[in-house]
C-alpha positions in Angstrom: 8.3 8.1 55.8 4.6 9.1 55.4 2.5 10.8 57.6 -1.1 9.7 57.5 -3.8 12.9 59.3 -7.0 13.5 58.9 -8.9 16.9 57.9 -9.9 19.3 60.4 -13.4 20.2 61.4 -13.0 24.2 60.9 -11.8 25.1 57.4 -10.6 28.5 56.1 -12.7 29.8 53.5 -10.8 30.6 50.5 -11.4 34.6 49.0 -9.6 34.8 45.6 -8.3 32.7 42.8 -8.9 30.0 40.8 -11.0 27.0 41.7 -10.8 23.5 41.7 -9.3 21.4 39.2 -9.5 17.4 40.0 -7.2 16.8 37.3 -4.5 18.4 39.3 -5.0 16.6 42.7 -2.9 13.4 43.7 -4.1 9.8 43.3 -6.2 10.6 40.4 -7.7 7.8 39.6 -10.4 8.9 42.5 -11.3 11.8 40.6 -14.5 9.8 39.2 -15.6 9.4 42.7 -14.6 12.5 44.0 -17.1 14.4 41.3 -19.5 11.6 42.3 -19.4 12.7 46.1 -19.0 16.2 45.1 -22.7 15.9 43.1 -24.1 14.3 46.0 -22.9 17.2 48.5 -24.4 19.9 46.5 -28.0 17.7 46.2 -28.1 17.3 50.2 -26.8 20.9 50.8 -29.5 22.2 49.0 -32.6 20.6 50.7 -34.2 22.3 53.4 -32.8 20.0 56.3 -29.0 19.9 55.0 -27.8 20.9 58.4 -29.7 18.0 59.9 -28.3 15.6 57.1 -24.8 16.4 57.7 -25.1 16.6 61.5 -24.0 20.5 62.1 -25.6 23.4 63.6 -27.7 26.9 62.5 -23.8 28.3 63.0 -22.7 26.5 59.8 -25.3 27.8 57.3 -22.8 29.6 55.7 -20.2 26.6 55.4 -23.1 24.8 54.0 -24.3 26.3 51.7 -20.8 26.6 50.0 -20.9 22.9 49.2 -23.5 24.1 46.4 -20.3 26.1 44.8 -17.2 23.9 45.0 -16.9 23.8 41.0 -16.4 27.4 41.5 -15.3 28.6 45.1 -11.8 29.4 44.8 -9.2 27.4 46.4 -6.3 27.0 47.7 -3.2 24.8 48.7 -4.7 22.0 51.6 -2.1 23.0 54.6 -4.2 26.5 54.2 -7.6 25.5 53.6 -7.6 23.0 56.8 -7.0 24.9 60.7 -7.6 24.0 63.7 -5.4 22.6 66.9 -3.6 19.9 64.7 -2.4 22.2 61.7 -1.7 25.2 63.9 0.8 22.7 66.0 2.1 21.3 62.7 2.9 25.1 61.6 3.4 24.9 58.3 3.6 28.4 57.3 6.5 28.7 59.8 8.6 25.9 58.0 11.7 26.2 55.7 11.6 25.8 51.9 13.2 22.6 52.1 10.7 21.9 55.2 7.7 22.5 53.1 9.0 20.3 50.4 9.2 17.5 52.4 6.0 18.1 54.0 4.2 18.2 50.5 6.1 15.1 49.4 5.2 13.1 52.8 2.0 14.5 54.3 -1.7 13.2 53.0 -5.0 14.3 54.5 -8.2 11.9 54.2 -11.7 13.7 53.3 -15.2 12.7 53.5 -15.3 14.8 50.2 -11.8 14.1 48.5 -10.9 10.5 49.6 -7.5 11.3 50.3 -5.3 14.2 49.0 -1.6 15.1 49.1 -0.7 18.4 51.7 -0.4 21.3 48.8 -3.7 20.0 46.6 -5.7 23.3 45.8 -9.6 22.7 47.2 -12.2 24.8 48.4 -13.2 25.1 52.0 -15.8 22.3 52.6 -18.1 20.8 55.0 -18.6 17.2 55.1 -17.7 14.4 58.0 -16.2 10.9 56.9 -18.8 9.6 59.2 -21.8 11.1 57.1 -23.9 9.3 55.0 -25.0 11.0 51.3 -28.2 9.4 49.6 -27.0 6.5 47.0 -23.4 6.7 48.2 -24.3 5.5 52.3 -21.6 5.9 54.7 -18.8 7.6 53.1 -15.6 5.5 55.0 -17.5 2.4 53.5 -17.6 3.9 50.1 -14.2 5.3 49.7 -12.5 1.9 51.5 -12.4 0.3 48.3 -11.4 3.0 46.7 -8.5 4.3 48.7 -6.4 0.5 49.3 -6.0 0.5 44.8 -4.8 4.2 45.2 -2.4 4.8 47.9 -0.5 1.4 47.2 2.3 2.8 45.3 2.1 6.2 47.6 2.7 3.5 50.5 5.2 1.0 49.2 8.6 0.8 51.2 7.6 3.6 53.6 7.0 4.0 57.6 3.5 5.0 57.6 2.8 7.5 61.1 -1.0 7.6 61.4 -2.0 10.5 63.0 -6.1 9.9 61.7 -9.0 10.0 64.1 -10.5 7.1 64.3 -13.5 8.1 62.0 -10.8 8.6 59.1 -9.2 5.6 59.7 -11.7 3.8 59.0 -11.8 4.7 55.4 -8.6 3.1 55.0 -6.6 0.1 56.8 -2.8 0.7 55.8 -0.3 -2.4 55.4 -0.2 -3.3 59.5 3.7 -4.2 59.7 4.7 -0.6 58.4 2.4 1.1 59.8 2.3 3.1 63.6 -0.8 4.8 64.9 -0.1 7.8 67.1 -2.3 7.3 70.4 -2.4 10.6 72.7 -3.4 10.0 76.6 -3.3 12.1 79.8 -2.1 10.1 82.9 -3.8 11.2 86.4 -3.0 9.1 89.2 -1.8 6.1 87.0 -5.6 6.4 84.9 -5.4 6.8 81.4 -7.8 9.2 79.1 -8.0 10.3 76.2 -8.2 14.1 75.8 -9.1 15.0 72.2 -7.8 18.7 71.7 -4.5 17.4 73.7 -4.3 14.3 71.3 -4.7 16.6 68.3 -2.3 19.0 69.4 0.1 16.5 70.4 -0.2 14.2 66.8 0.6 18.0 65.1 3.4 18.6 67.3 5.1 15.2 66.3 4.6 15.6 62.8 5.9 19.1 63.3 8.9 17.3 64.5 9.0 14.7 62.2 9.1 16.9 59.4 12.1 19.8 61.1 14.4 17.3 62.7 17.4 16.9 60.9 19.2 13.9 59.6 17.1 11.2 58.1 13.7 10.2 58.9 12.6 6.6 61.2 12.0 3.7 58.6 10.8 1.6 61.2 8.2 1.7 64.4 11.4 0.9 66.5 13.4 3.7 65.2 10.2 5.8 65.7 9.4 4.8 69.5 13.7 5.7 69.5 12.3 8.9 68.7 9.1 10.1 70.0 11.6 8.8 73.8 14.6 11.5 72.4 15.1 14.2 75.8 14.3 16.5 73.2 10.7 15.7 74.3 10.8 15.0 78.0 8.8 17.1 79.9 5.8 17.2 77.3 5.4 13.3 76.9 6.8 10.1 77.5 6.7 7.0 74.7 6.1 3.9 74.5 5.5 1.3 71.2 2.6 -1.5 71.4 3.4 -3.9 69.1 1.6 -4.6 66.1 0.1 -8.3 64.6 -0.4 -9.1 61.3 -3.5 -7.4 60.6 -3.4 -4.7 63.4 -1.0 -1.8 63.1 1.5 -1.0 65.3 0.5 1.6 68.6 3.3 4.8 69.5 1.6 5.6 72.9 2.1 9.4 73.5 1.6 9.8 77.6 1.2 13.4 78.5 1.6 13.7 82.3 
């Protein structure tokens, strides 16, 4: 099993140690790329209307301007550098040892900035949005989707793949359809449907919390995983139900919170 999320907005800035090294990230054979995005981060982050470029407010000077540094910031294992509703569900400072090795060995994040990168990577805190576009690079999902099918093949090969990704993420990167299930959160009010987004994050955190703590071993397939996500275990926070997928469109895990 692999479980597919994407970065949070907020990121904990980073006080001591080293910094970066892309030669000792996963998947590197993005690490061209990466310094090429990198570059082009530090260029836009230092022009006078970098806030306006990368679509944030006066509040996140500071976060910013850091993007100027990230050869030198210090950094720090990903599950730390990345908080917010998703990663404080997922807990992983509150897992075993053995938990945390499986979580390093299942867990990937995509970036705007990194492409993709495996749970315990070292990076600086960051800010940059998959959906932003960097001058001679354009949209970054439509420059890392070529990039990221070569390089997570092998890290995909034979596994269930849970995709807990926004839909902004996920469109850097469309995973092989008939092993792949993409967590959906709704509320139900009076038989309506919506979409909640700090409930669906929470939620997508809270199965993968599970996913990475339950005993025994892990679903291999979306049936086994709609088995599940419907476990009493969970009653009373969601019910589940499994879309099927087609040959080109994943398969859907419905989370209904009522």
């Amino acid at each position: 099993m692999r479980i597919l999320l994407p970065p949070s907005e907020g990121k904990t800035p980073v006080l001591s140690g080293f910094p970066l090294r892309l030669d000792e990230l996963h998947f590197p054979v993005l690490n061209a790329a990466r310094a090429q995005v990198m570059e082009a981060l530090a260029h836009v982050s230092g022009k006078d209307d970098a806030l306006t470029h990368l679509g944030v407010g006066a509040s996140l000077a500071v976060e910013v301007a850091r993007n100027i540094r990230l050869g030198t910031e210090p950094a720090a294992e990903a599950h730390r550098v990345y908080s917010g509703v998703l990663y404080d569900a997922l807990g992983y400072r509150t897992l075993s040892a053995a938990q945390r090795r499986k979580a390093d060995e299942a867990v990937v994040v995509m970036s705007g900035l990194w492409g993709v990168i495996g749970f315990a990577d070292r990076i600086p805190a960051y800010r940059l949005s998959m959906a932003v576009g960097l001058p001679e690079l354009g949209k970054l999902a439509a420059y890392w989707k070529p990039r990221l099918a070569p390089a997570l093949e092998e890290f995909a090969a034979g596994h269930l793949l849970v995709d807990c990704r926004s839909s902004t993420y996920a469109a850097a990167w469309a995973p092989p359809a008939a092993q792949t299930v993409a967590v959906n959160v709704f509320r139900e009010i009076d038989g309506k449907r919506t979409v909640v987004s700090h409930f669906a994050k929470h939620t997508r955190g809270e199965l993968a919390r599970e996913l990475l703590t339950r005993p025994g071993k892990a679903p291999q397939t979306p049936a086994q995983l709609l088995k599940f996500a419907g476990t009493p275990a969970f009653h009373g926070r969601w019910e589940a139900e499994l879309i099927p997928g087609t040959t080109r469109k994943a398969h859907s895990l419905n989370l209904i919170l009522r």
